[in-house]
N, C-alpha and C positions, 0 to 999 in steps of 0.2 A: 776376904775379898771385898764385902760391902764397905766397910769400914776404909782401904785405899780409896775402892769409888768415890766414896761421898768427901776423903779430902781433895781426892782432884776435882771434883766439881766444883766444892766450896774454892779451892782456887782460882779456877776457872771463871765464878761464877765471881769472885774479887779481883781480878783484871779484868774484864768485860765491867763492872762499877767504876771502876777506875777509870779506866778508857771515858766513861759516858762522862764521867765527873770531870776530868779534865777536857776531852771535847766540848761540854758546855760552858766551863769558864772562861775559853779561848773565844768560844762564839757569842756567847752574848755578855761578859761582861768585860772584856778586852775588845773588844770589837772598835771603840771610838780609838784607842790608842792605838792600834795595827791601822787604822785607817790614818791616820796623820804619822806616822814613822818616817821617814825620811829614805828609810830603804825598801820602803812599798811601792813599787815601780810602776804597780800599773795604776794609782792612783795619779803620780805623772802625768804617762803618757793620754789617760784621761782629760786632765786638765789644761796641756799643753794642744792638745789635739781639737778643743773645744775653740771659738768664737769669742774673746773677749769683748766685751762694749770700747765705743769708742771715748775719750777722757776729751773734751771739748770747750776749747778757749773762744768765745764770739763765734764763728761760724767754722770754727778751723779745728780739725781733728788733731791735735797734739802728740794725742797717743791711740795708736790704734795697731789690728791684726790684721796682717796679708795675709793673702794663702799663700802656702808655699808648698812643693815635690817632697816633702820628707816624712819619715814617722809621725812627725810634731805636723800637725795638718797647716799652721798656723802659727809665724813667726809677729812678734811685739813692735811694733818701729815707734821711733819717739821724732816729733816734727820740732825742726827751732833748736838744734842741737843742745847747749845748756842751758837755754833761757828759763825751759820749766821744771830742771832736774831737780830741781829740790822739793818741787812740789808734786808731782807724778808718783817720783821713786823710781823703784826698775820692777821689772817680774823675770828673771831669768831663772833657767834652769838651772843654773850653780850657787847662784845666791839668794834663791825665794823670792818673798815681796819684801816693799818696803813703801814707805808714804803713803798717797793717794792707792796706789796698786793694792795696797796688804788694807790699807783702814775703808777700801770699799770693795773689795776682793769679792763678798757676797753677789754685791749686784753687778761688776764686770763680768763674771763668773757665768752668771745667770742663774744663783743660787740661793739670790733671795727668798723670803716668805714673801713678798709684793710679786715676787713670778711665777706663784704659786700653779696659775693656770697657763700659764707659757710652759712649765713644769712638766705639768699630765700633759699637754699641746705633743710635747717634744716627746714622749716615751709611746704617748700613741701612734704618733705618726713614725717613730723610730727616728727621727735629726735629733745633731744634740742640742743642747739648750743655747741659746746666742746668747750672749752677755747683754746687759743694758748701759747704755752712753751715761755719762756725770757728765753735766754743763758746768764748767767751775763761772762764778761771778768774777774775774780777775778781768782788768783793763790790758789788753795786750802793749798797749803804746805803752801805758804806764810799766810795765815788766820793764821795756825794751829801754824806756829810759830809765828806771835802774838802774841796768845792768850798764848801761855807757857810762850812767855814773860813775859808777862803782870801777869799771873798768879792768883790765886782765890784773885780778892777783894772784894767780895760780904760779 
């Protein structure tokens, strides 16, 4: 009788390791990839949900977040219809980032190390974190007459 006990424990007592073993390697060494997954949804609606900065040509908000009635607290609008899409990029929800969106994502976001104290601000006070604005150096006149150069080649 001792001799069954002690293999079902020694069982028991090797899926209880197991279990631990692979609950730890799920949580702390897979942890940055389950967090960027593409199918981690609430990482989304996280960052959909948040305040992006606003993307600022001379005095003129280009790109910026309304509020909006939805899940997504907060929808992206872009000012100047193509004038600055190449330089912006997009942030949608079905296509990620891209340009300016994706190569300043930290600090739109408000997730830079420079917000560090906007950071702790925001989880003490419970808001989320507000993105920070980018002033791009670009001449607007100069865009615009570009693009009339250039003219419709689409």
């Amino acid at each position: 009788m001792m001799k069954e006990l002690r293999r079902v424990s020694l069982g028991i007592l090797v899926m209880f390791g197991t279990l631990f073993v692979s609950t730890t390697v799920i949580q702390v060494f897979q942890t940055d990839n389950l967090r960027v997954d593409p199918r981690n949804v609430r990482t989304l609606y996280a960052s959909y949900s948040a305040e992006r900065g606003s993307i600022i040509v001379g005095n003129t908000a280009i790109a910026q977040s309304i509020p909006i009635d939805d899940v997504f607290k907060y929808q992206r609008t872009y000012e100047g219809g193509g004038l600055y899409s190449a330089i912006t990029g997009y942030y949608t929800i079905n296509q990620g980032l891209a340009g300016l969106e994706l190569a300043m994502n930290d600090e739109l976001s408000g997730q830079s190390n420079a917000q560090f104290f906007d950071q702790v601000l925001a989880l003490v006070t419970g808001k989320s974190p507000r993105g920070a604005s980018v002033q791009l150096t670009i001449n607007a006149a100069v865009q615009q007459a570009a693009r009339d150069a250039i003219g419709d080649l689409s």
